[in-house]
mmCIF file of the N, C-alpha and C atoms, coordinates in Angstrom:
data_MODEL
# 
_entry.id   MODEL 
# 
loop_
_atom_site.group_PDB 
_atom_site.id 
_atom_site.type_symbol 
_atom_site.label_atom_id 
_atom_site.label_alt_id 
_atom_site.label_comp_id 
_atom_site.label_asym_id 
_atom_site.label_entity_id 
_atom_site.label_seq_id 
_atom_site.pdbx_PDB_ins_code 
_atom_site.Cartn_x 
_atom_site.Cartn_y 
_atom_site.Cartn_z 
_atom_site.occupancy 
_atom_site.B_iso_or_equiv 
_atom_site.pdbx_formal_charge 
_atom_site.auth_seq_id 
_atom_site.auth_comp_id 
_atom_site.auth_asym_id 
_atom_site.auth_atom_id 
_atom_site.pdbx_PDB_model_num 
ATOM 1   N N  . UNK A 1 1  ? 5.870   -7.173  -5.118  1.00 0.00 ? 1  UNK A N  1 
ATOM 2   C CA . UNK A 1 1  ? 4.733   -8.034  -4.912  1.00 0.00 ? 1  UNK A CA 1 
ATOM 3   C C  . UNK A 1 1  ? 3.909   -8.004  -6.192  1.00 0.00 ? 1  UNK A C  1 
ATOM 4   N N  . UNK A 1 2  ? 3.284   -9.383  -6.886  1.00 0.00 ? 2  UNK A N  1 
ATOM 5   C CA . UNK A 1 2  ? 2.802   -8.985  -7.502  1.00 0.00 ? 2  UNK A CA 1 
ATOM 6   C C  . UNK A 1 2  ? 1.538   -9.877  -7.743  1.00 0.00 ? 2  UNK A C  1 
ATOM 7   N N  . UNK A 1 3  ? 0.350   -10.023 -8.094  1.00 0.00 ? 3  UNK A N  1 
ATOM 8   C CA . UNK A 1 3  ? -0.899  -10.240 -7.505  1.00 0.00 ? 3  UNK A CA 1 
ATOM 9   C C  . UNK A 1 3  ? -0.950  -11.246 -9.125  1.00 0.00 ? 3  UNK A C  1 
ATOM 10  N N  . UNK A 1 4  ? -1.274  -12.750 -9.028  1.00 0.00 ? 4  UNK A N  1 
ATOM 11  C CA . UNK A 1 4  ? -1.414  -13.918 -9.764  1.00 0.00 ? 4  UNK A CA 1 
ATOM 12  C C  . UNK A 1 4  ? -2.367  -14.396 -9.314  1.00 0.00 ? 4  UNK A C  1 
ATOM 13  N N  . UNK A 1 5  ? -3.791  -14.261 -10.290 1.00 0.00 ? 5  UNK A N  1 
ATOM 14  C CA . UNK A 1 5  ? -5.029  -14.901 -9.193  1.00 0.00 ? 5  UNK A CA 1 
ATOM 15  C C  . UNK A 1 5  ? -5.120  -16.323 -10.171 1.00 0.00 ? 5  UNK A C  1 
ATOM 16  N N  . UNK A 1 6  ? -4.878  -16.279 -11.465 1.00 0.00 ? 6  UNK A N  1 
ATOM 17  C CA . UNK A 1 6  ? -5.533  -17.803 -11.877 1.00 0.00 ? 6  UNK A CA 1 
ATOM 18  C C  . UNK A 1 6  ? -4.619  -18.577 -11.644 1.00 0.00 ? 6  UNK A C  1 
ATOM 19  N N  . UNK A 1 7  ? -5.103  -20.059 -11.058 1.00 0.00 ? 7  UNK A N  1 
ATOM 20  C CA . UNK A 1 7  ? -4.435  -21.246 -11.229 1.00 0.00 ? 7  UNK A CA 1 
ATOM 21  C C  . UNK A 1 7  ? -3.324  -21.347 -10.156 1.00 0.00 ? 7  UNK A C  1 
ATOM 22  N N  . UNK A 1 8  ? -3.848  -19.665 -9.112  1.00 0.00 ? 8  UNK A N  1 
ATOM 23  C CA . UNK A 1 8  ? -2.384  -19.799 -7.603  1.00 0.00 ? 8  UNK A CA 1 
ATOM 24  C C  . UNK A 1 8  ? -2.891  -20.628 -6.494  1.00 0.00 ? 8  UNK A C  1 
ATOM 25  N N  . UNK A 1 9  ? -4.138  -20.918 -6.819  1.00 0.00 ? 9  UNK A N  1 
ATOM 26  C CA . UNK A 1 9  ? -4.849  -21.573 -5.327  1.00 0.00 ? 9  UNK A CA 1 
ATOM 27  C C  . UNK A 1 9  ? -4.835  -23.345 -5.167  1.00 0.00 ? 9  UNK A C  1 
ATOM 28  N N  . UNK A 1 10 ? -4.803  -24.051 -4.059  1.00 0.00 ? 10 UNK A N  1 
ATOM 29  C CA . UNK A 1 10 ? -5.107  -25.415 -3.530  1.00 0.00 ? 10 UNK A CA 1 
ATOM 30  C C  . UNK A 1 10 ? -5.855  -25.140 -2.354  1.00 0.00 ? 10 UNK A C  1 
ATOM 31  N N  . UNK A 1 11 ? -6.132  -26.564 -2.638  1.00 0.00 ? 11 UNK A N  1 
ATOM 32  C CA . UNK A 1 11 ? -7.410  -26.551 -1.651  1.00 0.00 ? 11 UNK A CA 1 
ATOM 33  C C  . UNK A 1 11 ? -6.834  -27.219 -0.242  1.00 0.00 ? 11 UNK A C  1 
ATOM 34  N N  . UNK A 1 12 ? -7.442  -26.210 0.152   1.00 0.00 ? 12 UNK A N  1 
ATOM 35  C CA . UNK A 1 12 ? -7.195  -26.572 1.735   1.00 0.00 ? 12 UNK A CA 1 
ATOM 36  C C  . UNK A 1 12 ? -7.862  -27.774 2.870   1.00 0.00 ? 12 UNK A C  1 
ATOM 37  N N  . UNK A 1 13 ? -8.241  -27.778 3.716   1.00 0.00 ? 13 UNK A N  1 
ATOM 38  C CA . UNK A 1 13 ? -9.363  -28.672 4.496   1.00 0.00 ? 13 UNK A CA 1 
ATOM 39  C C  . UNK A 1 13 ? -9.911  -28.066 4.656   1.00 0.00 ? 13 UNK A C  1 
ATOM 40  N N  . UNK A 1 14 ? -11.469 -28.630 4.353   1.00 0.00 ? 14 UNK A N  1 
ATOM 41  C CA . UNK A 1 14 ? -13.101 -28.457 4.293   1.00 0.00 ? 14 UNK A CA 1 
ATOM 42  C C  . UNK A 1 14 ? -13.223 -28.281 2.620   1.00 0.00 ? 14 UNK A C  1 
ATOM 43  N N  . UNK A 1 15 ? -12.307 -28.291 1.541   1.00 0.00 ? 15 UNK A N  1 
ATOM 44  C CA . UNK A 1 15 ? -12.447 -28.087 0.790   1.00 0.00 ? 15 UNK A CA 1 
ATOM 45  C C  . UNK A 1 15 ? -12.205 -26.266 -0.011  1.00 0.00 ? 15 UNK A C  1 
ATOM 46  N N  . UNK A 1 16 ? -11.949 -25.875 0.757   1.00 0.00 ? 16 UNK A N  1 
ATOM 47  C CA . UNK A 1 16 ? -12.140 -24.083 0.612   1.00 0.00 ? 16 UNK A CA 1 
ATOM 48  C C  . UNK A 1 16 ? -10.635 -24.022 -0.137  1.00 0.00 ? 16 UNK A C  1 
ATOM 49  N N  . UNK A 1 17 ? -10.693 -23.107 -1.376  1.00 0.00 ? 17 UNK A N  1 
ATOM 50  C CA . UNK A 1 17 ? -9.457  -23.150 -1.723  1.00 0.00 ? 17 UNK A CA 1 
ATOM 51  C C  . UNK A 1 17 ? -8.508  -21.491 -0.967  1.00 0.00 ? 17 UNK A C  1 
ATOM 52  N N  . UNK A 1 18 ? -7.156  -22.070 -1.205  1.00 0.00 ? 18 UNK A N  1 
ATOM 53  C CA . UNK A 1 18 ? -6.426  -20.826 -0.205  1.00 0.00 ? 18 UNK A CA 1 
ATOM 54  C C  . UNK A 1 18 ? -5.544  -20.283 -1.473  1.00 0.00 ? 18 UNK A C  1 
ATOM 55  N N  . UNK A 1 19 ? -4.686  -19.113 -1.554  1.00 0.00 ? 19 UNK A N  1 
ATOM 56  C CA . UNK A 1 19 ? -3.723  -18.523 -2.557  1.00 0.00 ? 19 UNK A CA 1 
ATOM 57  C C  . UNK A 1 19 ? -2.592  -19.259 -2.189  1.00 0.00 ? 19 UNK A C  1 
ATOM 58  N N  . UNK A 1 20 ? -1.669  -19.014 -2.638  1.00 0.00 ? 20 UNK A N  1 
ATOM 59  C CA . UNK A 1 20 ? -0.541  -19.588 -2.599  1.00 0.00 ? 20 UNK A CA 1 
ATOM 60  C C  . UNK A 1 20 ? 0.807   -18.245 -2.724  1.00 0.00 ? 20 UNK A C  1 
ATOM 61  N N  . UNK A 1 21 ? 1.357   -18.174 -2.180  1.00 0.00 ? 21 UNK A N  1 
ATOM 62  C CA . UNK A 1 21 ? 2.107   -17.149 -2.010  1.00 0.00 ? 21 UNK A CA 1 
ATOM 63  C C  . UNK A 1 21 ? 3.441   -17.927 -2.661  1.00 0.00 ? 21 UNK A C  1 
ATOM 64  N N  . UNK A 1 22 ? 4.394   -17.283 -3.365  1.00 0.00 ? 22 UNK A N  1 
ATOM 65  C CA . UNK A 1 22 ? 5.666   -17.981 -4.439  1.00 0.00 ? 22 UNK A CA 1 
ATOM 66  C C  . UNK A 1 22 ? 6.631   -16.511 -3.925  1.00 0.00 ? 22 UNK A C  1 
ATOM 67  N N  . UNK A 1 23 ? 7.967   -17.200 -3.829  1.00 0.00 ? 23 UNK A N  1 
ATOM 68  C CA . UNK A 1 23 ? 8.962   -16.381 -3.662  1.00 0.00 ? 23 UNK A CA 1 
ATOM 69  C C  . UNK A 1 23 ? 10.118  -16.918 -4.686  1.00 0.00 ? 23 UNK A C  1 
ATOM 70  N N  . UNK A 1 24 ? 10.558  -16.161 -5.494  1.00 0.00 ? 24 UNK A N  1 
ATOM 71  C CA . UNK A 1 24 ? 11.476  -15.736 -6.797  1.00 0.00 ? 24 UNK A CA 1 
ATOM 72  C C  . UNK A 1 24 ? 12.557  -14.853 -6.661  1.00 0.00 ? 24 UNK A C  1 
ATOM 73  N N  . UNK A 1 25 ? 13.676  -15.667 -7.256  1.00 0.00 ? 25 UNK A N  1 
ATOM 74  C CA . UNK A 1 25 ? 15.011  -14.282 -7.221  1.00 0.00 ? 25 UNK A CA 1 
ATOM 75  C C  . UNK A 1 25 ? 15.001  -13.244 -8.135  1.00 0.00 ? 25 UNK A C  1 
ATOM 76  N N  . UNK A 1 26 ? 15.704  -12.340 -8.123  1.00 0.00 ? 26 UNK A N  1 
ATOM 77  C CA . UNK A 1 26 ? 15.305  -11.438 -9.321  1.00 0.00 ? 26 UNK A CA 1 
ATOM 78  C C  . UNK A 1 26 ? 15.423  -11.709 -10.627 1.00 0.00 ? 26 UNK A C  1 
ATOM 79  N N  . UNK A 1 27 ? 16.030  -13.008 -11.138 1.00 0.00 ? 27 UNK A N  1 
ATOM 80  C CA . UNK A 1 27 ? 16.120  -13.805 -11.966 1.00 0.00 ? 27 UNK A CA 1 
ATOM 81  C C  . UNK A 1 27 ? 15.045  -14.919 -12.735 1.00 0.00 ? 27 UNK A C  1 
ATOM 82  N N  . UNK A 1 28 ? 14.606  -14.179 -11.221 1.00 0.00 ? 28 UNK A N  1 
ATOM 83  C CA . UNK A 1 28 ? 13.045  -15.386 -12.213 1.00 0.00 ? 28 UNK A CA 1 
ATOM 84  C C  . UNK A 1 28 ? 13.103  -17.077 -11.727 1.00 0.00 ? 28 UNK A C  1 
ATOM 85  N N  . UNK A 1 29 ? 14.374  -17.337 -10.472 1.00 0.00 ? 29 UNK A N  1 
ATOM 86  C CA . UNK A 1 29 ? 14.338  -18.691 -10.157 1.00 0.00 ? 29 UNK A CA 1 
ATOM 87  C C  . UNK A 1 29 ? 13.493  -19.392 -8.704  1.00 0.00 ? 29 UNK A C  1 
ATOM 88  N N  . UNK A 1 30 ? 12.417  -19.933 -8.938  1.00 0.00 ? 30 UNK A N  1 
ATOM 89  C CA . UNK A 1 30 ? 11.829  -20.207 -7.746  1.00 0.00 ? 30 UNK A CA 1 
ATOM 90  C C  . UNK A 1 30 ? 12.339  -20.367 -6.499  1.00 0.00 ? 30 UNK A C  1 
ATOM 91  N N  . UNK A 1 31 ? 12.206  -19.576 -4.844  1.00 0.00 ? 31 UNK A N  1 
ATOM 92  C CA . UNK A 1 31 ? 12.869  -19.707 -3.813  1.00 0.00 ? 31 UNK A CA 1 
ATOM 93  C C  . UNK A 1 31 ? 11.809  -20.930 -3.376  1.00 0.00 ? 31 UNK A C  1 
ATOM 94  N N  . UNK A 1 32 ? 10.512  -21.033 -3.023  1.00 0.00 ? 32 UNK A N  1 
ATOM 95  C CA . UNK A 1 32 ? 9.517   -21.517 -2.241  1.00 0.00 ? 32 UNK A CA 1 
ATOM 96  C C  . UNK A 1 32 ? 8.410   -21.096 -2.497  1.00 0.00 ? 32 UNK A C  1 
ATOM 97  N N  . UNK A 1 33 ? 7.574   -21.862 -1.975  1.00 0.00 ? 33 UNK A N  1 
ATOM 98  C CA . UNK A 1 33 ? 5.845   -21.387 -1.895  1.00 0.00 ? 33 UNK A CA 1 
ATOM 99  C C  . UNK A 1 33 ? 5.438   -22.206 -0.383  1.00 0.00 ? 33 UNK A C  1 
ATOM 100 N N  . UNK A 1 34 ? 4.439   -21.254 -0.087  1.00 0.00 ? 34 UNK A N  1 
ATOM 101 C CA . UNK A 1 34 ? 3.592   -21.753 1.122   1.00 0.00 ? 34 UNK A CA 1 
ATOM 102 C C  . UNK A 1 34 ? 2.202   -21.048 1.096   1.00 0.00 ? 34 UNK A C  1 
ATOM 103 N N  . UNK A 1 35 ? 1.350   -21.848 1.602   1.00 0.00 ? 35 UNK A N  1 
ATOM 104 C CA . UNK A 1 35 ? -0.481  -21.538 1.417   1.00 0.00 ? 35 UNK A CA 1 
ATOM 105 C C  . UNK A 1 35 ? -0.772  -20.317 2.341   1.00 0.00 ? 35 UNK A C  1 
ATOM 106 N N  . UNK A 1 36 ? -1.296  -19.379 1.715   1.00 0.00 ? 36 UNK A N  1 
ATOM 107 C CA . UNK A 1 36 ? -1.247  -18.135 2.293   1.00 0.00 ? 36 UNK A CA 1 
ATOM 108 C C  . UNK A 1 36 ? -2.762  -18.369 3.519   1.00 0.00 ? 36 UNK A C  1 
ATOM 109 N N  . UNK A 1 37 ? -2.514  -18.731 4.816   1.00 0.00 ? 37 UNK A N  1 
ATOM 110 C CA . UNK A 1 37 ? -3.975  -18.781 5.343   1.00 0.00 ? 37 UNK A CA 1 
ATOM 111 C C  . UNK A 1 37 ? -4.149  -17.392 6.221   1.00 0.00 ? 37 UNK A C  1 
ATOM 112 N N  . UNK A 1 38 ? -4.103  -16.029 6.029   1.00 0.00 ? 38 UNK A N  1 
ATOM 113 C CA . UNK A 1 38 ? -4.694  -15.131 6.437   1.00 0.00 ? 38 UNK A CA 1 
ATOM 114 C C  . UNK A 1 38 ? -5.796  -14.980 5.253   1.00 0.00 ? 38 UNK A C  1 
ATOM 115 N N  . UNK A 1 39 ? -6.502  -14.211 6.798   1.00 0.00 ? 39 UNK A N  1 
ATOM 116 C CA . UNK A 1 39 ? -7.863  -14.002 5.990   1.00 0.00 ? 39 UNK A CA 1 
ATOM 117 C C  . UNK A 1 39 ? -8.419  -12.495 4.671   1.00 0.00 ? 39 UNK A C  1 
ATOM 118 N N  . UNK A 1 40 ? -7.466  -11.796 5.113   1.00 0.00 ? 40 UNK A N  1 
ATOM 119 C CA . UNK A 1 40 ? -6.995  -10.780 4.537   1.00 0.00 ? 40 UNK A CA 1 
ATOM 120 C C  . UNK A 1 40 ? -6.782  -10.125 2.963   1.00 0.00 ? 40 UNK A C  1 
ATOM 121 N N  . UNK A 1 41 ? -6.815  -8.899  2.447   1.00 0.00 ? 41 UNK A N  1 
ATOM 122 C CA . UNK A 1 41 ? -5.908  -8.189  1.724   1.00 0.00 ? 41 UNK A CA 1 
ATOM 123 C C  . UNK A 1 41 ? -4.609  -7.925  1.993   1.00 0.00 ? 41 UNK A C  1 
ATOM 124 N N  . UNK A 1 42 ? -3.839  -8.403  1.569   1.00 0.00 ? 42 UNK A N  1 
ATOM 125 C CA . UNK A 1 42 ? -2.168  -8.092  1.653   1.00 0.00 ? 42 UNK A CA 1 
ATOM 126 C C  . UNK A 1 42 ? -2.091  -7.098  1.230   1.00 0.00 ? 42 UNK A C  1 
ATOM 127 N N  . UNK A 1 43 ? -1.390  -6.146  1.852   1.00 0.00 ? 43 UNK A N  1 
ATOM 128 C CA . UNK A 1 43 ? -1.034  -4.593  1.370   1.00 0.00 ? 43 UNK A CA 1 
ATOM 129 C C  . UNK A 1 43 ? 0.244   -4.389  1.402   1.00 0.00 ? 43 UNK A C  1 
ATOM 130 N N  . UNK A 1 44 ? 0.932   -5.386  1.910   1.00 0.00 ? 44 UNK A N  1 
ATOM 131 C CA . UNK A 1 44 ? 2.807   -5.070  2.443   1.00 0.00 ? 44 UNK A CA 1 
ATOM 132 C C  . UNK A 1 44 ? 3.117   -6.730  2.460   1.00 0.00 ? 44 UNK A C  1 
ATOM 133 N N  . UNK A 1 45 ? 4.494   -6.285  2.401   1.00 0.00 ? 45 UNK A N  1 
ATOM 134 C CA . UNK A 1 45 ? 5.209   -7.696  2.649   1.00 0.00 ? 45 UNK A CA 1 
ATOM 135 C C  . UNK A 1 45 ? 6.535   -7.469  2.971   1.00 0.00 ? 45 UNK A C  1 
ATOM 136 N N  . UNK A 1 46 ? 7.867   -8.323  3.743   1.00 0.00 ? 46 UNK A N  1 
ATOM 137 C CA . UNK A 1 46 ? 8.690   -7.904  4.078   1.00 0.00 ? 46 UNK A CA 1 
ATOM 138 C C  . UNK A 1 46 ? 9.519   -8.837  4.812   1.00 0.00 ? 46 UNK A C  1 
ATOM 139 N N  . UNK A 1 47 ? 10.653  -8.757  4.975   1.00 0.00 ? 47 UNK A N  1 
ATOM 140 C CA . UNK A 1 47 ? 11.953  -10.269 5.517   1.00 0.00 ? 47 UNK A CA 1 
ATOM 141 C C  . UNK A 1 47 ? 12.242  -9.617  6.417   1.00 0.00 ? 47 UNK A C  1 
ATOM 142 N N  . UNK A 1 48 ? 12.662  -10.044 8.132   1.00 0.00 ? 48 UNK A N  1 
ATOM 143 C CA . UNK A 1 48 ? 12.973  -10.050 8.837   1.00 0.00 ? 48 UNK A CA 1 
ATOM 144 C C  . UNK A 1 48 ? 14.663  -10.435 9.347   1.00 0.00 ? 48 UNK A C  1 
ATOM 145 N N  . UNK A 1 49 ? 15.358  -9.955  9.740   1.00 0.00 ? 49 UNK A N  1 
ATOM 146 C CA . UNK A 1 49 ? 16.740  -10.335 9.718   1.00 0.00 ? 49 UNK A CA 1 
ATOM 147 C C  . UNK A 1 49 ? 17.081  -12.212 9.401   1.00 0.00 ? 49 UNK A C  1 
ATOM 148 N N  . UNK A 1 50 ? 16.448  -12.777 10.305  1.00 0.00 ? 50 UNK A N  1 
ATOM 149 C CA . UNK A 1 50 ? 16.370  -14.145 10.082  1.00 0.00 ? 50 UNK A CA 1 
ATOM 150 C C  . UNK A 1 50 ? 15.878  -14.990 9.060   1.00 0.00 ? 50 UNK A C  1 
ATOM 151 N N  . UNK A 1 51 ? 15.580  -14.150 7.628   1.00 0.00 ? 51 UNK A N  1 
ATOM 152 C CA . UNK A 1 51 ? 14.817  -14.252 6.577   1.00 0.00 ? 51 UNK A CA 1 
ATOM 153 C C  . UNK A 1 51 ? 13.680  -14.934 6.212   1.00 0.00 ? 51 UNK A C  1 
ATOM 154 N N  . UNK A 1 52 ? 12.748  -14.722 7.462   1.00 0.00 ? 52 UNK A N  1 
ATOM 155 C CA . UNK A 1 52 ? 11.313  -15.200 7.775   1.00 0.00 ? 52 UNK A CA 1 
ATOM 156 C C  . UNK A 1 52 ? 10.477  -14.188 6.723   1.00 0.00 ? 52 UNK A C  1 
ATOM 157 N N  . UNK A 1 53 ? 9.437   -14.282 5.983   1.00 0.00 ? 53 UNK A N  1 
ATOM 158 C CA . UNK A 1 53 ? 8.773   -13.499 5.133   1.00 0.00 ? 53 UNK A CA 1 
ATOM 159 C C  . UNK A 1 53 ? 7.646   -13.152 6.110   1.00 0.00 ? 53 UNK A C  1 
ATOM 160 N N  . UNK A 1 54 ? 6.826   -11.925 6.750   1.00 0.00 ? 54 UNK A N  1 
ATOM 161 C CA . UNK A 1 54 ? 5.911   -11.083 7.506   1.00 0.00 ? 54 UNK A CA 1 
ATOM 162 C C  . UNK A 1 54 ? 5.404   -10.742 5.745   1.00 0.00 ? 54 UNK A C  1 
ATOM 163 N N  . UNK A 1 55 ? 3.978   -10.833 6.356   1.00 0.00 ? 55 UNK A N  1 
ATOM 164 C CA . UNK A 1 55 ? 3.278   -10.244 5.639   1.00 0.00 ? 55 UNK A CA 1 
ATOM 165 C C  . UNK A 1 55 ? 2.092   -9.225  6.731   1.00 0.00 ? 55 UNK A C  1 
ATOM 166 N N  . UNK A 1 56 ? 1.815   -7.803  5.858   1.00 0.00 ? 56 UNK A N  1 
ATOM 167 C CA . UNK A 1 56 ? 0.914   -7.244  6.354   1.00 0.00 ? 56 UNK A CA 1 
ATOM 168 C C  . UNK A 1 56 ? -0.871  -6.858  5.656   1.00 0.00 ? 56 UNK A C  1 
ATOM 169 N N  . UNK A 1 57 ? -1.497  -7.763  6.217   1.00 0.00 ? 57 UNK A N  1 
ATOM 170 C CA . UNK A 1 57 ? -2.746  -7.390  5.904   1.00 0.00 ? 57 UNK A CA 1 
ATOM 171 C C  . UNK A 1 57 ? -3.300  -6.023  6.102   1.00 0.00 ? 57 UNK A C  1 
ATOM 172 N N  . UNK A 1 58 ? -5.030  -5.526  5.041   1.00 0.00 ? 58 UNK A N  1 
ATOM 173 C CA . UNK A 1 58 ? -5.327  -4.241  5.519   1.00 0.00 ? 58 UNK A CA 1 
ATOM 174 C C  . UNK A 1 58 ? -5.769  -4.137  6.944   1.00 0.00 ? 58 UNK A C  1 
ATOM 175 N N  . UNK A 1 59 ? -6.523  -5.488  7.391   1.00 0.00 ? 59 UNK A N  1 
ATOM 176 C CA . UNK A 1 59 ? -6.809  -4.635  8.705   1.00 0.00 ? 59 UNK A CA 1 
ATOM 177 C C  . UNK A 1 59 ? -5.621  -4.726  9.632   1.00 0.00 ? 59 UNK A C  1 
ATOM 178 N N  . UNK A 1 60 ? -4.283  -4.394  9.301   1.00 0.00 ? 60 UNK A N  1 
ATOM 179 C CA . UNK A 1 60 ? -3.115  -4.141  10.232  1.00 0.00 ? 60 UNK A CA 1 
ATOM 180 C C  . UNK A 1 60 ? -3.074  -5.719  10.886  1.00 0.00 ? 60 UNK A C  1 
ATOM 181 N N  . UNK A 1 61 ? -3.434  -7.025  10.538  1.00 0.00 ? 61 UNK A N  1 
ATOM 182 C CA . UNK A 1 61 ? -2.773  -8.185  10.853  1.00 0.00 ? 61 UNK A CA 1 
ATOM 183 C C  . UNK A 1 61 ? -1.074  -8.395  10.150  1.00 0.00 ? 61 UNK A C  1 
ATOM 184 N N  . UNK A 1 62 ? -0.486  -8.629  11.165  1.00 0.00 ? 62 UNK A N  1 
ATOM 185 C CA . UNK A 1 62 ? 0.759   -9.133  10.755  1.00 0.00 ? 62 UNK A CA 1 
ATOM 186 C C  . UNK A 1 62 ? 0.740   -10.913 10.698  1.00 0.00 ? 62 UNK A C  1 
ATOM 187 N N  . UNK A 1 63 ? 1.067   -11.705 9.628   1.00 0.00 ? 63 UNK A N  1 
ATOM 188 C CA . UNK A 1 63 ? 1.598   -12.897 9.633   1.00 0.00 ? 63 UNK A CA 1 
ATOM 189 C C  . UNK A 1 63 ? 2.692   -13.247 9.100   1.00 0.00 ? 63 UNK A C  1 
ATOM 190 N N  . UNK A 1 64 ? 3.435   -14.469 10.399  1.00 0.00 ? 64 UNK A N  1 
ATOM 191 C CA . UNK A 1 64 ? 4.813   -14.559 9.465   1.00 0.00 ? 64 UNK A CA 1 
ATOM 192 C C  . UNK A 1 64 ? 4.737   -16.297 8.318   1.00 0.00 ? 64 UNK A C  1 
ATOM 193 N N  . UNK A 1 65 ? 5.434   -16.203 7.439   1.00 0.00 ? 65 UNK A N  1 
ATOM 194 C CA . UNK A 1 65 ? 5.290   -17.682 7.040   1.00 0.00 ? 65 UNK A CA 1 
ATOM 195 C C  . UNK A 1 65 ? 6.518   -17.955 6.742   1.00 0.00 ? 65 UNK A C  1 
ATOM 196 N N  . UNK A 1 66 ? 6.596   -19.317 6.918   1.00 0.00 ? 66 UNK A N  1 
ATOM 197 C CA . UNK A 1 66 ? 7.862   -19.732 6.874   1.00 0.00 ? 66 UNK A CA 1 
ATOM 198 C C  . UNK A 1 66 ? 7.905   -20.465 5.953   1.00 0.00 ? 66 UNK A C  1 
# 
């Protein structure tokens, strides 16, 4: 995991901008991105057999994104 704050965010509705979460092979070739809407510090992250990406926030929220 690794933490990219300038220039990762779009704006969401109401105007509020959100991060953007990017998934990469170890090669450096873009898999996807999707708008990260927990409200959270990410402290963990992790794939599920069905290769859904869970992420874990600090206050112990789990979200999955697809």
């Amino acid at each position: 995991m690794v933490l990219v704050p300038s220039g990762t965010a779009v704006a969401a509705a109401g105007g509020a901008l959100r991060p953007v979460l990017r998934t990469y092979t170890c090669s450096g070739v873009a898999l996807g991105a999707a708008v990260w809407e927990g409200t959270g510090r990410i402290v963990d992250w992790g794939w599920t057999e069905e290769l859904q990406l869970l992420v874990l926030e600090a206050s112990g929220r789990v979200s999955g994104v697809y």
